[in-house]
SEMAR-803836 format. One record per residue (C-alpha): residue number from 1; x negated, y negated, z. Coordinates in pm, 1 decimal. Each point is the difference from the previous one (the first is absolute). Layout:
residues N
gudo = NUM; x = X; y = Y; z = Z
...
end
This chain:
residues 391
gudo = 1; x = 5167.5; y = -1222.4; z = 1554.0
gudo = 2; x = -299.3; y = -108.3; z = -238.2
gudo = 3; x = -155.1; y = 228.9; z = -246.5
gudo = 4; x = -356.8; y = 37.4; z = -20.9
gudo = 5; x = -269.2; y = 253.4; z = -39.4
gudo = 6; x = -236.1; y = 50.4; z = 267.2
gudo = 7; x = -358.0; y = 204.1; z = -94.5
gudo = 8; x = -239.6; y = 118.8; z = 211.0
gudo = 9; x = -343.1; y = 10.2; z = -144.4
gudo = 10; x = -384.2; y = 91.8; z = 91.5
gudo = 11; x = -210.6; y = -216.1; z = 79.9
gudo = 12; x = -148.8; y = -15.2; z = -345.5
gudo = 13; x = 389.9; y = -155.9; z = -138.7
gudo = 14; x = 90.2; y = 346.2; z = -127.7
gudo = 15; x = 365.5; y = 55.8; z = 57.4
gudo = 16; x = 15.6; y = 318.8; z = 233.7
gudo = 17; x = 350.7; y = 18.3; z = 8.6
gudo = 18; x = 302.9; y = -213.9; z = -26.4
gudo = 19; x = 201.1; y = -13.7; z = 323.1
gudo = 20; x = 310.3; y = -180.9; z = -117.1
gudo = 21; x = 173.3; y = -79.8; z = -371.8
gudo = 22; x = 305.7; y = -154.4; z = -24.6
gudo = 23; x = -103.3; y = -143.1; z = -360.7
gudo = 24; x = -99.1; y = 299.8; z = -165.4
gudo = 25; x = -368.2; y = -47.9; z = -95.2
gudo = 26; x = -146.9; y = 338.8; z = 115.5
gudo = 27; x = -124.2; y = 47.1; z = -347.4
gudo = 28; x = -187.0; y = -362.7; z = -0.5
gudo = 29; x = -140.3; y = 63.8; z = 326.2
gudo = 30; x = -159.9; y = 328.4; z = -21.3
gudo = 31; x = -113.7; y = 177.3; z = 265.3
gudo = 32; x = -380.1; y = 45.2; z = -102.5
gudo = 33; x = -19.3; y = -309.7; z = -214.1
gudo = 34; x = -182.7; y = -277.7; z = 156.4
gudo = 35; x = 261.7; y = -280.2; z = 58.6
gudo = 36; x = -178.1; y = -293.8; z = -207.6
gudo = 37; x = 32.7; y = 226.4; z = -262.0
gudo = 38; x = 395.0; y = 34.7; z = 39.2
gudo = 39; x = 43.4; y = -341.7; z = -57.3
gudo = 40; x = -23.3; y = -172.6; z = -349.2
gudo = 41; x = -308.2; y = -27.3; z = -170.5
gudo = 42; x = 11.2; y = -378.8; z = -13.4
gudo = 43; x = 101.0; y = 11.9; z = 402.6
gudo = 44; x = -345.0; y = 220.5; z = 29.9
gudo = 45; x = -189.3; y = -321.8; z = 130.6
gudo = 46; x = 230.3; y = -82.5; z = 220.8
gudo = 47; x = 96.4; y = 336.4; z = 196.1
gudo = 48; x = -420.2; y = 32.6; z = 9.6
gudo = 49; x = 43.0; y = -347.0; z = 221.7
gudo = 50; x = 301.7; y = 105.3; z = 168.5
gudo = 51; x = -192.5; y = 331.0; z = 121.8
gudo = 52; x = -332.1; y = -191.4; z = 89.8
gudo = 53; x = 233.0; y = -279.2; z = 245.4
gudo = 54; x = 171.7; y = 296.9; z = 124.3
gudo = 55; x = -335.3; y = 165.2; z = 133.2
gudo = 56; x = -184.0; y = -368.0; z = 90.1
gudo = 57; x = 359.1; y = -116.8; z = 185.1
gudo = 58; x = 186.8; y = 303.5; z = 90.9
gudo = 59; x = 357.1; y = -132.0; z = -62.9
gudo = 60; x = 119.6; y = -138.9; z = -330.0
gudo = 61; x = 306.4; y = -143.6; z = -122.2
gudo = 62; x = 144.4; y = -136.8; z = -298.2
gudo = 63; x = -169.4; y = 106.2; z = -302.1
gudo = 64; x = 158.0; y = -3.7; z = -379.1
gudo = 65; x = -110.6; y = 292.8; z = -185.2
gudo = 66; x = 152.0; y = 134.6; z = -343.7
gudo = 67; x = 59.8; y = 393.6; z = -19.1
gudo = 68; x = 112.6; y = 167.3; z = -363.6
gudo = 69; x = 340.7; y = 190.1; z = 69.5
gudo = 70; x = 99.2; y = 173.8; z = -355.7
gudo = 71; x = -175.2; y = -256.7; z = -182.2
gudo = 72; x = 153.9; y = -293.9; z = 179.4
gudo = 73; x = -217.9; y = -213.6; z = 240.6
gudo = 74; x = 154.7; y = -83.0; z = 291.5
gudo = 75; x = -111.7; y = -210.1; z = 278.7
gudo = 76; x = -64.4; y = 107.8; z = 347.8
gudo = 77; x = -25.5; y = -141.4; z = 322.8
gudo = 78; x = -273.9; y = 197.8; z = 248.4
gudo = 79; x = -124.2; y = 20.5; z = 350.6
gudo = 80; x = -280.4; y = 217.0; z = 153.2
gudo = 81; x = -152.7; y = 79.2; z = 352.2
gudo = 82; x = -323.5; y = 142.2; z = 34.1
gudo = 83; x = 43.5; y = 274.4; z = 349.4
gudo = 84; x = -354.1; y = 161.5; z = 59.8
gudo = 85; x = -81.2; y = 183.1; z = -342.8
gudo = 86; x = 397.2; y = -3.6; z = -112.3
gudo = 87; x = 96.8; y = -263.1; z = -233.7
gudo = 88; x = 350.1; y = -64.4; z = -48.9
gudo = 89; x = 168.1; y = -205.5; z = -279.7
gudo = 90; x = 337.5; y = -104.8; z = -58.2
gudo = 91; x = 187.0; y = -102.2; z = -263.5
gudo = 92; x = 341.5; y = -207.1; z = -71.8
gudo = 93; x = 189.2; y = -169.8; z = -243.0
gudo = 94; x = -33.7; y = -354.6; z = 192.3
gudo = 95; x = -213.5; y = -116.6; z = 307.5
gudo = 96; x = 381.1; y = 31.8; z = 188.3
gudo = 97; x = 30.9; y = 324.7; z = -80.1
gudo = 98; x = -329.0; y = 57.3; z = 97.0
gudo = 99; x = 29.2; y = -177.8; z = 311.0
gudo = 100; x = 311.1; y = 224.3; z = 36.4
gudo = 101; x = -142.3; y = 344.0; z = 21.1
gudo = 102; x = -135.8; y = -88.6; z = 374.2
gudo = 103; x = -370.2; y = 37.8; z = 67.3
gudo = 104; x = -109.8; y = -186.4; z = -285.7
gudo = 105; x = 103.2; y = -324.1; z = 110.6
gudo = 106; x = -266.4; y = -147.6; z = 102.1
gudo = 107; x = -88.8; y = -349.6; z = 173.7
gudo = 108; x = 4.3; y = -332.9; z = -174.5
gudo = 109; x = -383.4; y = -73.2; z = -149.9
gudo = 110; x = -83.5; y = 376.7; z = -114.2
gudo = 111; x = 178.9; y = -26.5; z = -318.1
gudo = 112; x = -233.2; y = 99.3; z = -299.5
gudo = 113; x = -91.5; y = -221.0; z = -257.7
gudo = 114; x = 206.9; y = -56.7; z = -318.9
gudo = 115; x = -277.5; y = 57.8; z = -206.3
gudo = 116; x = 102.8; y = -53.5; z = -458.0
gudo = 117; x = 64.5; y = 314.6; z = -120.9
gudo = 118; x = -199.9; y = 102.7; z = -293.1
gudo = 119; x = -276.6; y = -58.5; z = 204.3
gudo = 120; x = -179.2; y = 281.0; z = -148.3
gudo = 121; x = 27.1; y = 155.9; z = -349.4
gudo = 122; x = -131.6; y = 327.6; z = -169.5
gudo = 123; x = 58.6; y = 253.4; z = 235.0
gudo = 124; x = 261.6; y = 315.7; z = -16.8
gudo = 125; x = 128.0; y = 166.1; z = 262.9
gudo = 126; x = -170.9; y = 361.6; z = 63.8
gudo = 127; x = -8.8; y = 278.6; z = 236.1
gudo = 128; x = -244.0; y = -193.9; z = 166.4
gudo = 129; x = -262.4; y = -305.2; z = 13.0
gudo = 130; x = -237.2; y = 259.2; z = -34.6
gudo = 131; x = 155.9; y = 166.4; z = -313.9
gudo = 132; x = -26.6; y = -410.3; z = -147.1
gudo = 133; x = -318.1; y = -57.9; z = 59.5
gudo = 134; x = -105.6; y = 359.7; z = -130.4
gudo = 135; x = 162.8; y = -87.3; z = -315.4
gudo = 136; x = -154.2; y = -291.2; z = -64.8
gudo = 137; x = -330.6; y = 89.1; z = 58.8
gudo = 138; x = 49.5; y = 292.0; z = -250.6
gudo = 139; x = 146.7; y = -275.8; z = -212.1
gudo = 140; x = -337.9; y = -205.6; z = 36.8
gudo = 141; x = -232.5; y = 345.2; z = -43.1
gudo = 142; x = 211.1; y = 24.2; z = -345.6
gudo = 143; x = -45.6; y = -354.7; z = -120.3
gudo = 144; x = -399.5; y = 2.7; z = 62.5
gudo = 145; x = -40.7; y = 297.9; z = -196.3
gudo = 146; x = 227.3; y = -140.8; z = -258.7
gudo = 147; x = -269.7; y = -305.9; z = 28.0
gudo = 148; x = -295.9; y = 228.9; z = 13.2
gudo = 149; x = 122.8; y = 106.8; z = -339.5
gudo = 150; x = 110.8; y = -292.6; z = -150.6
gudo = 151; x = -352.3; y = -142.0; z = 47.3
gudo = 152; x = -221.8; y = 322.9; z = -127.9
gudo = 153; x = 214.5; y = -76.6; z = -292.9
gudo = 154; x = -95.5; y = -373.5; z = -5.9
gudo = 155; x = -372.6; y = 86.4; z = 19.3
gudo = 156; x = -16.4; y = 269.2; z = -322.0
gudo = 157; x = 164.0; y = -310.2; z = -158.4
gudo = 158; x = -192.9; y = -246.4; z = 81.6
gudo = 159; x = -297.7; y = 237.5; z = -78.3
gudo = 160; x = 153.1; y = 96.7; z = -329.2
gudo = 161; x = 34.3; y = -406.7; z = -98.0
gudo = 162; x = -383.2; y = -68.9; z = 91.2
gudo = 163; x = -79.6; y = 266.0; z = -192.0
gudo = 164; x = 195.7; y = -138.1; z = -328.7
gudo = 165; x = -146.7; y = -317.3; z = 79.8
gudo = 166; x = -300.7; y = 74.6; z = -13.0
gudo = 167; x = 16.0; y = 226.8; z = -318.6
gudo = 168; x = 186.4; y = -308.6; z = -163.2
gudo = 169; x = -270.2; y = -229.1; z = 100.9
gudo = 170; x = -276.5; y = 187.2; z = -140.5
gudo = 171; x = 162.5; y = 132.0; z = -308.0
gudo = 172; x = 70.5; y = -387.9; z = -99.7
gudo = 173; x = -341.2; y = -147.3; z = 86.3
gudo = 174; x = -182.3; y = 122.2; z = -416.5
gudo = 175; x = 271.8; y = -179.5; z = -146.6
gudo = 176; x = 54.5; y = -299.8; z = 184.6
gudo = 177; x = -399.3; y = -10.8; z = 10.8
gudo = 178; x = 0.6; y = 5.4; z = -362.1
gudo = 179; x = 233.0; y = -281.5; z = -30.5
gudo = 180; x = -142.3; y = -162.6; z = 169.5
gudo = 181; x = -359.2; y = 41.9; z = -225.9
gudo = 182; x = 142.5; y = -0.9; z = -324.5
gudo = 183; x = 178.6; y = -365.1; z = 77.9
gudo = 184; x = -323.4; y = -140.7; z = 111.7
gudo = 185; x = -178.1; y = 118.6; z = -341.0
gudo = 186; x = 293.9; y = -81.6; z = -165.7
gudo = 187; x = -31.4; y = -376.9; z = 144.7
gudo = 188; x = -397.9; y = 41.1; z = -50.7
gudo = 189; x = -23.0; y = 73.4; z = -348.7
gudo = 190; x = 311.1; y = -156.2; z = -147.7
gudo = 191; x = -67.6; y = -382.1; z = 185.1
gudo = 192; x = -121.6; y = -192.4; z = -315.4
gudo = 193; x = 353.3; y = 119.3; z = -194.9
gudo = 194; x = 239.6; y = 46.7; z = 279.0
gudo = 195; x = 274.1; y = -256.8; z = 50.4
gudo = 196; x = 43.2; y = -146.3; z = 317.9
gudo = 197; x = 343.9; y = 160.4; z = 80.0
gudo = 198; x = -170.0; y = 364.0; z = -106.2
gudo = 199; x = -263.0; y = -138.3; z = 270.1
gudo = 200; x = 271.5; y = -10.8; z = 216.3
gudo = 201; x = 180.5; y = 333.6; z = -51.9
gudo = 202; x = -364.3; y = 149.2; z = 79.7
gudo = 203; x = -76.6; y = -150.0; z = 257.3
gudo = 204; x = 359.4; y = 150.0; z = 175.6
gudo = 205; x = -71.3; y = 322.5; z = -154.9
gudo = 206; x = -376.8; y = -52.8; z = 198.4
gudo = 207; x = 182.9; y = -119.2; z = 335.2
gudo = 208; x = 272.1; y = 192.2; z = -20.9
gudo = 209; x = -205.5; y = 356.9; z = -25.4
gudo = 210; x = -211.7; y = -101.7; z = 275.4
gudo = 211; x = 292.9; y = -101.6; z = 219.6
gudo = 212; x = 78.7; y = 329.1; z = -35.1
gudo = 213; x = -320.0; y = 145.8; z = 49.1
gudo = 214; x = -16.7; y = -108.0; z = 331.5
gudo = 215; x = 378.5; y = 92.9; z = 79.7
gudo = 216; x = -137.1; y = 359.5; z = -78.2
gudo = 217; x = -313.0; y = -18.0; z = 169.5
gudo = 218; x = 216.3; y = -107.4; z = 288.8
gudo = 219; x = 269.5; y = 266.1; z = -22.3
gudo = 220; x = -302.0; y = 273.4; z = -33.3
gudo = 221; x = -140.0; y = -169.5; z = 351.3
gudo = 222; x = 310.8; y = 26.8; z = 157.6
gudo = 223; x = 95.6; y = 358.5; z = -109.1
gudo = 224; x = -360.3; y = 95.5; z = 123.2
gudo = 225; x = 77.4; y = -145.4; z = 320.7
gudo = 226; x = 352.0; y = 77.9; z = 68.1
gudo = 227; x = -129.6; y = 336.2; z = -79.1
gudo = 228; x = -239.4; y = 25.9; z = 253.0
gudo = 229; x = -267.4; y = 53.7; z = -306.8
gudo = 230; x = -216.2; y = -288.9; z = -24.9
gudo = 231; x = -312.2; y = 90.9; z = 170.0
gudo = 232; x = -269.0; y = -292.1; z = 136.5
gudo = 233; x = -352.1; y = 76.7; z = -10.5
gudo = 234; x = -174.0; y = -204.6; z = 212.2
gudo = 235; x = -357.6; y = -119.8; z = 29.2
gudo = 236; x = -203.7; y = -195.6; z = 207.3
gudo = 237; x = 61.7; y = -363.3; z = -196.3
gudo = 238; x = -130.8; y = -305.0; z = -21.2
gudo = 239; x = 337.7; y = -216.5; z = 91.7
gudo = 240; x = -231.9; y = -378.6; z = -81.1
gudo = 241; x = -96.7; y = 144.5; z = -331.9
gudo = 242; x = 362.5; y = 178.1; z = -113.3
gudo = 243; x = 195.9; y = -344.8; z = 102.0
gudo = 244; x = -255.4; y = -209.0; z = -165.7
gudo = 245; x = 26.4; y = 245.7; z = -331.1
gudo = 246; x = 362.7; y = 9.6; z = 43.5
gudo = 247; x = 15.5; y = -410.0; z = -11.0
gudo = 248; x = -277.2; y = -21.0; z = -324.6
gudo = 249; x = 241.4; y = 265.5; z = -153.1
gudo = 250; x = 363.3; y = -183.0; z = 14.2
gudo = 251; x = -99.2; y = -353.3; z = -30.0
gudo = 252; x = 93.0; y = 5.7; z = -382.1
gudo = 253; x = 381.1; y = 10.2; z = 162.9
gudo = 254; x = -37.3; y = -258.5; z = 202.4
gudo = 255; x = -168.6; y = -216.2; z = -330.6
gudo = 256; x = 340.4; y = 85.7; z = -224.9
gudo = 257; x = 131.8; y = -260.1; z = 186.0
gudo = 258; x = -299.8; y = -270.5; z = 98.0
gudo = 259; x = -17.8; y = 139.1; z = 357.2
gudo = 260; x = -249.3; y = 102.0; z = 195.4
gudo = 261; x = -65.8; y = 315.2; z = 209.0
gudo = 262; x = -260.1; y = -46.8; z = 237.5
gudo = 263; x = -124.7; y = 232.0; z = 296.2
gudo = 264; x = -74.0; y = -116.6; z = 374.4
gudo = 265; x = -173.1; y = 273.3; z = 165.2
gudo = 266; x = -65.0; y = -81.6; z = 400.0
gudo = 267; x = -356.0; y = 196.1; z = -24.1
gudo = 268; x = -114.0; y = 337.2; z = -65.9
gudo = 269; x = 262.4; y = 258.0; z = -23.6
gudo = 270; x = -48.1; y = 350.9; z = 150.4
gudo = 271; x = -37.0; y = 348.3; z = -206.8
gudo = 272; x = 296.1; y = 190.6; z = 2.6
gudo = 273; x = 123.8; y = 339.0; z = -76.7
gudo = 274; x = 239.4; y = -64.6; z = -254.1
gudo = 275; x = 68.8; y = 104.4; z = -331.7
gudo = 276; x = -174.4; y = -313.9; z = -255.4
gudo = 277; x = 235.7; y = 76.2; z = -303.0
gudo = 278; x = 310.0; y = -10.3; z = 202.6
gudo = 279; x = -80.8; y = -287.7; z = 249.3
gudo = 280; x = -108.8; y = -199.8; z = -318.4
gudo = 281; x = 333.9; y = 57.1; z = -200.0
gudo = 282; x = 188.6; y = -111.1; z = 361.8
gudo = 283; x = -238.9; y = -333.9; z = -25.5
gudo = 284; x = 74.1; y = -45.3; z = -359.9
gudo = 285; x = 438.4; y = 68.8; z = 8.1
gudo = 286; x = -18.6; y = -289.3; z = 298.8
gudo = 287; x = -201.8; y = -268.3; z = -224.8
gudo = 288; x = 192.1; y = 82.3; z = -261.3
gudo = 289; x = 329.6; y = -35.7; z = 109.2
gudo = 290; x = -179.6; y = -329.1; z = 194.9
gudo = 291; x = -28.4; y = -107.6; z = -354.2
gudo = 292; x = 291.7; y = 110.9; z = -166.6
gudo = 293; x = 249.0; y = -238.6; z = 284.7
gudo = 294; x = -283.7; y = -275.6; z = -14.3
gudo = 295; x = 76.7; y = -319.1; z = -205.3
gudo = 296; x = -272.2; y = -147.1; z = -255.2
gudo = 297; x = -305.8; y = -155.6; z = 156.9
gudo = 298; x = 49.9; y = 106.5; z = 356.5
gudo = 299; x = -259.4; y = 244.1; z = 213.5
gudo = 300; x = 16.3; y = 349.3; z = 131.0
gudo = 301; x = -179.9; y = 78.0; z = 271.9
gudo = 302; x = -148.1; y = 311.6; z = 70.2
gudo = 303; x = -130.4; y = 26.1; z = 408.3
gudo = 304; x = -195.6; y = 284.3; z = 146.4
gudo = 305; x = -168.5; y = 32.3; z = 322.4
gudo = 306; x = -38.3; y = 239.3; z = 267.3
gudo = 307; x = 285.8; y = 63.3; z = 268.5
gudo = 308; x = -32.8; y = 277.5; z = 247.9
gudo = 309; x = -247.3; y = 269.0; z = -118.3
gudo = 310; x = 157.3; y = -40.2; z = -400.7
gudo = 311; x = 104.4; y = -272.5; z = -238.2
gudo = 312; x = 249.6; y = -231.2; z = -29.5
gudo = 313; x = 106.0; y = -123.8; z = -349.2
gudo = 314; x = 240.5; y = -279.8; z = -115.4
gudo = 315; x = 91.5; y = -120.7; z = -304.7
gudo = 316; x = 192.6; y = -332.3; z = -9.4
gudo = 317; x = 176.2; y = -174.9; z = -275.8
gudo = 318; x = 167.0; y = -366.8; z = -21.3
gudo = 319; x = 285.3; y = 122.5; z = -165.2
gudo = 320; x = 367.2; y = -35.5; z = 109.2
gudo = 321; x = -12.0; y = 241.9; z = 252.8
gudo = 322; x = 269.0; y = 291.8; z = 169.7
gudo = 323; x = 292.3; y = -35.5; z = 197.2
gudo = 324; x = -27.9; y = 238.9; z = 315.3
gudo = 325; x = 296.1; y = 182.1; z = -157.6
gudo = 326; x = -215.8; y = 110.8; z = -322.6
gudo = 327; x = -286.9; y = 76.6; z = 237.7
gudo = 328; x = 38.0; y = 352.2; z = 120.2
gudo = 329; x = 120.8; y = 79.8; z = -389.0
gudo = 330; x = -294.6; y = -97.4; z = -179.2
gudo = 331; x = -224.0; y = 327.6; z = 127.6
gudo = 332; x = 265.1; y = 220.0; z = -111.4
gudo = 333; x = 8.1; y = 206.7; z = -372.5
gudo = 334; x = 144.6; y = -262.3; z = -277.7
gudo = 335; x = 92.9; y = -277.1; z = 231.4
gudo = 336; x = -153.2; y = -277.1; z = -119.2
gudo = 337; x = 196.1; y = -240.3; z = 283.5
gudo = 338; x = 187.2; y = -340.2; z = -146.3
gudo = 339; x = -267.0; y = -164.8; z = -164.6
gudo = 340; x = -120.7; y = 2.2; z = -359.1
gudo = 341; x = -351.8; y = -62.4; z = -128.1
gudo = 342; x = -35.5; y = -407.3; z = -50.0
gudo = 343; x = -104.4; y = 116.5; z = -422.6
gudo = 344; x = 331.4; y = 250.5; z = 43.5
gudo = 345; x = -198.2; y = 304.8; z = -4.6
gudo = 346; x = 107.9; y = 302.7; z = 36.5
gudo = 347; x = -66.5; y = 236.1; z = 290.0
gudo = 348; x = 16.9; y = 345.7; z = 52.7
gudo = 349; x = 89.6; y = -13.1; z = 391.8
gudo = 350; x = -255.0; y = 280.1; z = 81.8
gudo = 351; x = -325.9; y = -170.9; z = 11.8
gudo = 352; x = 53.2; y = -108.1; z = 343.5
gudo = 353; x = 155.7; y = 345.3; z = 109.8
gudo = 354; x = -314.9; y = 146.9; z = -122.8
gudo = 355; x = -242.1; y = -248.0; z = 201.4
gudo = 356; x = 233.8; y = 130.4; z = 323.0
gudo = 357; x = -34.7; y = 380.9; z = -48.6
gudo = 358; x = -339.2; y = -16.6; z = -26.4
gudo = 359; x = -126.3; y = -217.2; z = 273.0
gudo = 360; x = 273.4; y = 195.0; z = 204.5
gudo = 361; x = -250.7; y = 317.5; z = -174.5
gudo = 362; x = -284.6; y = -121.3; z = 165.1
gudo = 363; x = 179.1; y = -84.4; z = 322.6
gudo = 364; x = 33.8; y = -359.0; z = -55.9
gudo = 365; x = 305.6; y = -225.2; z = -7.4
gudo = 366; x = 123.8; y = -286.5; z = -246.7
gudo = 367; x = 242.8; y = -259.3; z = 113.1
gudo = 368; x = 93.6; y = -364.9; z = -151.9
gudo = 369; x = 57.6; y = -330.4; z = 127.4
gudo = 370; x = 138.4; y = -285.2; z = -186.4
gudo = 371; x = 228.2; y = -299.7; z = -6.0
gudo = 372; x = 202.9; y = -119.3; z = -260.6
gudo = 373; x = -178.2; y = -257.9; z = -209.5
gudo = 374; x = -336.8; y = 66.4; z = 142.3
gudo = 375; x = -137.0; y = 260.3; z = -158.3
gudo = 376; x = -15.5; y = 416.8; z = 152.1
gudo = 377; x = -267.0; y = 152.2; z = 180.3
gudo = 378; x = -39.1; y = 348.3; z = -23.5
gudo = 379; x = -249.5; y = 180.4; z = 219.2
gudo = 380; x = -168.1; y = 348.3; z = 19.1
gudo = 381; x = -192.2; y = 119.7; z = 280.8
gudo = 382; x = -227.2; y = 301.1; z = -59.1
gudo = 383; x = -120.8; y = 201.6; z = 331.5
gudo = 384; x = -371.3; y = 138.4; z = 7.2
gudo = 385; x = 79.6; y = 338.1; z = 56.6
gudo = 386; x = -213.5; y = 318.4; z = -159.8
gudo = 387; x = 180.3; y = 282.5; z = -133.0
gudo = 388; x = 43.7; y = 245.2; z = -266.6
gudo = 389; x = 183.4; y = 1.4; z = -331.5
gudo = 390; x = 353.6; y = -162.7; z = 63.3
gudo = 391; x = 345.2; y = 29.0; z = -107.7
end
């Protein structure tokens, strides 16, 4: 005679009671416990399937599934028949004993599928499906709080590092600015009886405090911003007359080098609300970092002209270009992308992060196009829109 166990479950797969058990699993098939959940966790997947073919097919034969029996797995053959809203499931050591215990032999063609075990992997059995997925969504409640936390914590940070920043960056701008003087006197006054190496060390002292300068300037921007402290005050502007000031202004960086920095402007540009101080320092970090990548006696061009209600500005160089990689890089804080200025000079990396908080101030956008050994293109469109003091 064959051994088995025979259950008889609702019609939701929770074992109801167990009608035969020749094999001694009472206590893995609890009466109360929903049968996927008897089975092991990794077999989870595939009892799910073997209930769903049960209810689409009515008959099913065949099916491998893995139970725990004192820490042991042990393999199981099973069987179930679906009769109105009873459900009952068989189990045996082998598909012959199976066959053996009488009404679960079934005809050729209905056997189940031998689907891999380990299907499925996570899950542990509980009282119920139910009681799993409860737990997990408490799980998931737990771990967004945990994240709610973790980034209120992240923000007083971040706040607490713009706020050094920008202390930092004002407390050094006296001394660097006074380097800065006292080498230029120093280089002034001191020419006729200087040697040319002294020259020299000057003119690095000069360069060197400026560099830095501008690194602060930069870092006080960018602490302002990142803040959410820098405050635009815009005006009703002339956008012809700041570009053409803007271009007057910065071609002494373009003649360091014997190029030349010309403007095309595609007729009279409109007035718009924007702040002038701001929207000229955004025109004058793109010519000069147009100048700083563009080699001796080339041009930059500077292009304005009107484009749907606002203005469009480009500034192009002829220097050696971006790879798309370096693209989306360069309008980030200190990324100053793969290439290096064609006189190696320095840069800071935030002049161009500047230009895109801004414009993004005044609801603009900035983007870049360029290909490698041609040159880079970067553009800035400003909308005509009216408004009060921005952020």
């Amino acid at each position: 005679m064959s051994k088995g166990v025979v259950l008889r479950c609702d019609a939701d797969g929770v074992v109801a009671g167990i009608v035969r058990d020749e094999l001694g699993l009472h206590e893995v098939f609890e009466v109360g416990r929903a049968f996927a959940a008897c089975v092991d966790r990794h077999s989870l997947g595939k009892a799910l399937d073997f209930l769903r073919a049960l209810r689409e097919q009515g008959r099913v034969s065949g099916w491998e599934l893995n139970v725990r029996v004192d820490q042991q797995l042990r393999t199981l053959c099973f069987a179930g028949v679906l009769d109105g809203c009873r459900v009952l499931i068989a189990a045996a050591p082998t598909l012959g004993d199976l066959n053996g215990l009488g009404a679960w032999t079934l005809p050729d063609g209905q056997h189940g599928p031998d689907a891999p075990e380990g299907k499925r992997h996570g899950y542990e059995p509980q009282d119920s499906l139910f009681d799993q997925i409860s737990r997990l969504n408490n799980e998931l409640v737990n771990l967004q709080r945990q994240l709610t936390k973790q980034n209120a914590e992240l923000e007083r940070l971040n706040l607490l590092k713009n706020e050094f920043l920008g202390m930092a960056a004002h407390d050094l701008r006296t001394p660097l600015g006074a380097i800065t003087a006292y080498s230029e006197f120093l280089a002034e006054d001191l020419d006729a009886v200087l040697k040319d190496e002294h020259r020299e060390w000057l003119e690095v002292i000069r360069s060197s405090s400026e560099y830095m300068s501008r690194l602060v300037d930069g870092i006080l921007d960018v602490a302002l911003i990142e803040a959410g402290k820098l405050s635009l005050s815009p005006e009703p502007t002339a956008m012809s007359d700041l570009v053409a000031r803007c271009v007057v202004r910065n071609r002494i960086l373009a003649s360091r080098k014997n190029s030349i920095l010309k403007l095309e402007s595609a007729g009279p540009l409109p007035v718009l609300w924007v702040d002038p101080a701001r929207i000229e320092q955004v025109v004058g970090n793109l010519i000069s970092n147009a100048a700083k990548f563009s080699p001796p006696k080339s041009t930059i061009t500077v292009r304005a002209r009107p484009h749907d209600g606002g203005v469009l500005l480009s500034v192009q160089d002829e220097g050696p270009g971006l790879r798309n990689e370096n693209l989306d890089q360069l309008l980030q804080p200190f990324r100053t992308g793969a290439a290096v200025g064609t006189r190696s000079e320095r840069s800071t990396g935030l002049g161009l992060a500047i230009v895109k908080r801004v414009v993004e101030g005044h609801g603009g956008r900035v983007w870049v196009t360029s290909v490698e050994g041609e040159g880079a293109t970067f553009h800035v469109f400003l909308p005509n829109t009216k408004g009060e003091n921005r952020t």
